[in-house]
C-alpha positions as CSV (number, residue, x, y, z in Angstrom):
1,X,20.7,-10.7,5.5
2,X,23.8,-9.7,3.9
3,X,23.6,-13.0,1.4
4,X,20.0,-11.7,0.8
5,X,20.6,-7.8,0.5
6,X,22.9,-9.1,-2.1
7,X,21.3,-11.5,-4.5
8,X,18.2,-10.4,-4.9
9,X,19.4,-6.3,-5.1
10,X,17.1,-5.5,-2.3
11,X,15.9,-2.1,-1.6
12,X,16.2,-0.2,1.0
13,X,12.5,-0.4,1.6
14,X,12.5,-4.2,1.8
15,X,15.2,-4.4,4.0
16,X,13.2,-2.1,6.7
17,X,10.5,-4.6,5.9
18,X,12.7,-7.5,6.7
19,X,14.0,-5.7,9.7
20,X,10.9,-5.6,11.0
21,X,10.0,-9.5,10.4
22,X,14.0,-9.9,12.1
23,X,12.4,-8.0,15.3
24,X,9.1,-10.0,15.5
25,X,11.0,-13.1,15.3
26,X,13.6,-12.6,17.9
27,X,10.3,-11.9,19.9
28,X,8.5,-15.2,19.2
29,X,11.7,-17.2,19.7
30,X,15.0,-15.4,20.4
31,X,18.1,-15.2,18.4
32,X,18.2,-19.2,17.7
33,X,21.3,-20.0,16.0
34,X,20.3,-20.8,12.4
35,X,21.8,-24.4,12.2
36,X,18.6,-25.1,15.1
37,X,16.1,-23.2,13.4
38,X,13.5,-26.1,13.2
39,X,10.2,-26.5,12.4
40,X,8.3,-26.0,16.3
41,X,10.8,-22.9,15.7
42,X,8.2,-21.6,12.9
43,X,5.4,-23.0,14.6
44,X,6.2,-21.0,17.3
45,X,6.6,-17.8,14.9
46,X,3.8,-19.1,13.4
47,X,1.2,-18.7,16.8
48,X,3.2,-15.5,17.7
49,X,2.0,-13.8,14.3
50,X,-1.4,-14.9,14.1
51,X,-2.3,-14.2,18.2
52,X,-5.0,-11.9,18.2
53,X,-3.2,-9.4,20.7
54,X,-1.0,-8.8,17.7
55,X,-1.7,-5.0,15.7
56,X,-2.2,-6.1,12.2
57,X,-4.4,-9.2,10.5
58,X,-3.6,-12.1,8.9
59,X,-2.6,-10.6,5.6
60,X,0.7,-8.6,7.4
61,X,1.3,-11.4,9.4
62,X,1.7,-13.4,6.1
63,X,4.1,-11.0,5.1
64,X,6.2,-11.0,7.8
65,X,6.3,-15.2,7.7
66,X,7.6,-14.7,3.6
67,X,10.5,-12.4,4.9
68,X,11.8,-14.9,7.4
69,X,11.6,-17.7,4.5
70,X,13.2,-15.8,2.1
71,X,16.1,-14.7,4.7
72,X,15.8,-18.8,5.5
73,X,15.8,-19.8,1.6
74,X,18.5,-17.5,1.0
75,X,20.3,-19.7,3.4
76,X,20.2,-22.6,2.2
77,X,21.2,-21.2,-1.3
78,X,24.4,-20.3,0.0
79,X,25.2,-23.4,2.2
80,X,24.6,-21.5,5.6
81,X,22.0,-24.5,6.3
82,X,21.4,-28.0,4.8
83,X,17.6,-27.0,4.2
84,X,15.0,-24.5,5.2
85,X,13.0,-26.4,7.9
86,X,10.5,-23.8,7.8
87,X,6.8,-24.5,7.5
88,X,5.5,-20.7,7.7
89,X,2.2,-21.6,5.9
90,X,-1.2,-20.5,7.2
91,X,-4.7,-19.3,5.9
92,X,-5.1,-15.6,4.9
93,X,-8.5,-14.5,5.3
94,X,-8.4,-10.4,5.9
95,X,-9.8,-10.1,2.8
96,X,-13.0,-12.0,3.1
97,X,-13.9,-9.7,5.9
98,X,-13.2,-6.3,5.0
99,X,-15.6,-4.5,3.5
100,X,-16.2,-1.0,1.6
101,X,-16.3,1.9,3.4
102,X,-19.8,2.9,4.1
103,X,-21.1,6.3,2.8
104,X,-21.7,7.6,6.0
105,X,-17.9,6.5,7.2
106,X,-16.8,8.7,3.9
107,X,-18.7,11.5,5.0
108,X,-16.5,11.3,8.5
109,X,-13.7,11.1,6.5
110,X,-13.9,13.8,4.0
111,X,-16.0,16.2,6.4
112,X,-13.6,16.2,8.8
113,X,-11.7,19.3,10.1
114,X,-8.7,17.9,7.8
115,X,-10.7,19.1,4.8
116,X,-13.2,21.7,6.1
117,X,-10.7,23.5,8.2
118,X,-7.7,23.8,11.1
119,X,-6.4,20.2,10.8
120,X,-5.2,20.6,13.7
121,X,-1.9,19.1,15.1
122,X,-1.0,16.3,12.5
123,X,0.5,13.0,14.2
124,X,4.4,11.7,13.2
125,X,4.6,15.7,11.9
126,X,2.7,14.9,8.6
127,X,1.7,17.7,6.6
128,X,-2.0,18.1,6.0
129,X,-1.3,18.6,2.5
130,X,0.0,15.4,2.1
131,X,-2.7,13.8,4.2
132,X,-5.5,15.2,1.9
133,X,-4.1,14.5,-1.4
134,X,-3.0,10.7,-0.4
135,X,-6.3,10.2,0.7
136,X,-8.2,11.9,-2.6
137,X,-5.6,9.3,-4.5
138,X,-6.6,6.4,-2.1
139,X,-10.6,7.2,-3.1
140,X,-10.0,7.5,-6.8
141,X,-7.4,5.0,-7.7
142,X,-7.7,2.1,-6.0
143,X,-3.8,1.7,-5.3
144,X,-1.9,0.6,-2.6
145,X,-1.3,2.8,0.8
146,X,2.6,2.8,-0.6
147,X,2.3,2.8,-3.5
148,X,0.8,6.6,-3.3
149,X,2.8,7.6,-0.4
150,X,6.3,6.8,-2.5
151,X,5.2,9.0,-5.6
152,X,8.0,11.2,-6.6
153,X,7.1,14.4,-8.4
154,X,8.9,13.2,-11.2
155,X,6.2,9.9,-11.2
156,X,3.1,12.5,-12.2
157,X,3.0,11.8,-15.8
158,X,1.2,12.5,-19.3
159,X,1.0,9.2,-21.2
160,X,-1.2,8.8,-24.2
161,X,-3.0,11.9,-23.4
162,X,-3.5,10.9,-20.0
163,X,-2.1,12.3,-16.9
164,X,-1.1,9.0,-14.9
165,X,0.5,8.4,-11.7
166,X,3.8,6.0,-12.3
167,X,3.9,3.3,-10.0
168,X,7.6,2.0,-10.5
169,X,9.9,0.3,-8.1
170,X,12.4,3.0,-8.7
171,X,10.2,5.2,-6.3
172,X,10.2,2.6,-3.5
173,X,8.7,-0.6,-3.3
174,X,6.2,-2.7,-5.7
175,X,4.4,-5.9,-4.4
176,X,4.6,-7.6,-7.9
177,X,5.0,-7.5,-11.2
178,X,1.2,-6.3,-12.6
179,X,1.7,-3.3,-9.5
180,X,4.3,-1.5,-12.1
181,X,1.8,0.4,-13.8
182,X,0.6,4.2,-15.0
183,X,-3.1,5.5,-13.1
184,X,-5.2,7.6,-14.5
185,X,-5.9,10.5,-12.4
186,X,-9.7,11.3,-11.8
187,X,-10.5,14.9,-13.3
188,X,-11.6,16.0,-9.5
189,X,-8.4,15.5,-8.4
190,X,-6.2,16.5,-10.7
191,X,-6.0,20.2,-10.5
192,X,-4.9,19.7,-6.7
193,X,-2.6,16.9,-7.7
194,X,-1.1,19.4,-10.0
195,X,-0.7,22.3,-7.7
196,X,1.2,20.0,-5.2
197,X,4.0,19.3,-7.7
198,X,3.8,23.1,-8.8
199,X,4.9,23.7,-5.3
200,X,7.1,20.4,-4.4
201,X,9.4,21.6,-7.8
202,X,8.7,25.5,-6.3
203,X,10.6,23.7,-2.9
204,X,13.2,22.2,-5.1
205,X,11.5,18.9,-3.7
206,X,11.7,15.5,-5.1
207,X,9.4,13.8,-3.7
208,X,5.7,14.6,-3.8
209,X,4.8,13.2,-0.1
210,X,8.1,14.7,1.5
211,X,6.5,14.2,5.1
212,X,6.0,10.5,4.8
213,X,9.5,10.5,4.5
214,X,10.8,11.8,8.0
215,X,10.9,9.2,9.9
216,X,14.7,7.1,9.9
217,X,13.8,3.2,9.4
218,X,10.1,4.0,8.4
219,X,9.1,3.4,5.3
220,X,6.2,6.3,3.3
221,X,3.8,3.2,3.6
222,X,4.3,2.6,7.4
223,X,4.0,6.4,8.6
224,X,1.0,6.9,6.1
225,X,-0.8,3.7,7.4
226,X,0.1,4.4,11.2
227,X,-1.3,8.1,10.5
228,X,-4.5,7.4,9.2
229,X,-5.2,5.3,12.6
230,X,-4.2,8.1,14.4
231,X,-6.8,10.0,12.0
232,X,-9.5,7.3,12.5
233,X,-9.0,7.5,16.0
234,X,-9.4,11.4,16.0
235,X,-12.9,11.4,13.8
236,X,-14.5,8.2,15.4
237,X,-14.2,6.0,13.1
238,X,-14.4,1.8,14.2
239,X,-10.9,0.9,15.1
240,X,-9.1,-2.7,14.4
241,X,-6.8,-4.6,11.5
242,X,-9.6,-4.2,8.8
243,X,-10.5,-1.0,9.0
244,X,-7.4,0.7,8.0
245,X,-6.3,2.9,5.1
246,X,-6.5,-0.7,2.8
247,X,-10.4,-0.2,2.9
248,X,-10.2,2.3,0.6
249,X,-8.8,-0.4,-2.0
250,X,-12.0,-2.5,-1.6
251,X,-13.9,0.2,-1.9
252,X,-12.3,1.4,-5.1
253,X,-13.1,-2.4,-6.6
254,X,-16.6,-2.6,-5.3
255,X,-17.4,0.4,-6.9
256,X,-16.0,-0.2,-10.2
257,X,-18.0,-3.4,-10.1
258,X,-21.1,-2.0,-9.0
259,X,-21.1,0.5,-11.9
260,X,-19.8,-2.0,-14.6
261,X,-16.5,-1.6,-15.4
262,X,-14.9,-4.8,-16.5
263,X,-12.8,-7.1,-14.2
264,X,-9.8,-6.5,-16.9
265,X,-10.2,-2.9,-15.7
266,X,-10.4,-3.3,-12.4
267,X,-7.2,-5.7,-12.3
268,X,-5.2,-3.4,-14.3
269,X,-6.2,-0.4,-12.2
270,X,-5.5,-2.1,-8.8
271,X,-2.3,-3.5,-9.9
272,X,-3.6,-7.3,-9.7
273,X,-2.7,-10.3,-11.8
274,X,-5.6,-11.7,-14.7
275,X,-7.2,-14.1,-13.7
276,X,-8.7,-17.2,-15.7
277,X,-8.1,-18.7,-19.3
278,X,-4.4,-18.4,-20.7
279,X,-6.0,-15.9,-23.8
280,X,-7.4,-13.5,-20.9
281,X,-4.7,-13.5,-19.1
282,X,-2.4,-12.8,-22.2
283,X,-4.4,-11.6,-24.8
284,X,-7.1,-9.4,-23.2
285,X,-6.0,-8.5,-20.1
286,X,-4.1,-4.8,-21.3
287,X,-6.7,-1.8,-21.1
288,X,-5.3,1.1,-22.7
289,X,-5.3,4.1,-20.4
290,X,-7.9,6.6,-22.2
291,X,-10.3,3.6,-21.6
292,X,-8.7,3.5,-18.0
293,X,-9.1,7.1,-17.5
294,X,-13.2,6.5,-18.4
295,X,-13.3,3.9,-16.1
296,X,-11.9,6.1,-13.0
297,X,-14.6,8.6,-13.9
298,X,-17.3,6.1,-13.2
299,X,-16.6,5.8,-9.7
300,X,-18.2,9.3,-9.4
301,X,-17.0,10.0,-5.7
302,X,-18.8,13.5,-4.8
303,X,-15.1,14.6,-2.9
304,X,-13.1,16.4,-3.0
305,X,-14.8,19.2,-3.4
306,X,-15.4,21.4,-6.7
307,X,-13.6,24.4,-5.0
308,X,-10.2,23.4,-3.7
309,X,-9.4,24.9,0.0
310,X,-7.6,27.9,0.6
């Protein structure tokens, strides 16, 4: 870990998210000294990660097999092992089976007592504020769980006329290159997006999701997602690994789709790579953001409401 913290500059978010793969692996196969690390050892990760009892899909199991390789490549690199014996590889298919939210699970969602009235106690001490805005940004953005959750104040933007969110890796973590990127915020959210940062910088505050950020060894992405379950939970929505706060994501895209906005839009707004020729992928695959900003109008989401709560 050390060797890796060190070449690769990694942040302090990463680490935790190493840390984490460190603890599932010591539970799939113990602390095996690395020089017997063999491949039944990552087979045996391997049918750990993907048993169903486990809390998350096949997607965050995938993630957690990548850490242990890089912390395995990294090994290698620096003559720790002769070779990575690893073979983490397996099919990731959470994608295929989630699906949008329904209109009647978004009406549970944004008619709950969260946004009508008392919240009610919030779990891992989140503020309610913070809940409703990362969840407006989730609906009308199409970003990432952590990628909101990390925003700094300083990361709420005008560019090119636009006000933008500023997903950077200097806020936290970003999953690749194309997720660096300035949002367009939708019109219906922006004069509460506005009022939080009024009061963050009123606090003296930094960051603009301070109570995703109380937790030692959590990251914002992990106390946002692990709240929203307790929040799904709480309204009655269907529980299980594809029906978390990553469904807003697909809905965002389906929407976009549905109402006509190009795929060049939709990739630049969700932070994914072009895909197809080499001239679409280099030559048209840059949407400016007023065009942005018109696209995130189309998806024409009828919350939150026109009359912010008291």
């Amino acid at each position: 870990v050390p060797d890796w913290v060190a070449r690769t500059k990694a942040k302090p978010n990463a680490q935790q998210r190493t840390s984490k793969a460190l603890d599932l692996w010591e539970a799939a196969v113990g602390k095996v000294p690395l020089a017997k690390v063999s491949r039944a050892t990552g087979a045996a990760f391997v049918a750990y990660l993907l048993d169903p009892a486990r809390p998350f899909g096949s997607s965050t199991a995938a993630n957690h097999a990548a850490a242990i390789n890089a912390l395995m490549n990294m090994a290698a690199k620096v003559g720790k092992v002769e070779r990575n014996p690893l073979d983490l590889s397996f099919k990731v298919d959470d994608a295929e089976r989630r699906h949008p939210w329904t209109a009647e699970e978004l009406r549970t969602i944004f008619k709950a007592p969260l946004f009508t009235g008392d919240p009610g106690a919030q779990p891992y001490d989140v503020d309610p504020a913070d809940a409703r805005l990362w969840l407006w940004l989730l609906l009308w953005s199409g970003a990432r769980a952590g990628e909101i959750a990390q925003l700094r104040v300083e990361d709420v933007q005008q560019r090119d006329g636009v006000l933008c969110l500023h997903v950077t890796a200097e806020a936290g973590t970003v999953k690749t290159s194309e997720s660096k990127r300035w949002l367009p915020v939708a019109q219906a959210v922006r004069p509460l997006l506005l009022a939080q940062v009024e009061a963050r910088k009123g606090q003296g505050e930094a960051l603009l999701f301070p109570s995703f950020h109380r937790r030692p060894g959590t990251t914002p992405a992990d106390l946002a997602t692990k709240w929203f379950l307790k929040f799904r939970a709480a309204v009655g929505l269907p529980s299980g690994a594809l029906n978390g706060s990553h469904r807003f994501r697909h809905s965002v895209r389906t929407r976009l789709a549905e109402r006509g906005v190009s795929p060049d839009q939709g990739d630049q707004l969700t932070g994914h790579a072009a895909t197809g020729s080499t001239g679409r992928k280099v030559y048209t695959g840059f949407v400016s953001l007023p065009a942005l900003a018109e696209a995130v109008e189309k998806l024409g989401w009828e919350w939150p409401p026109r009359k912010p709560l008291k």
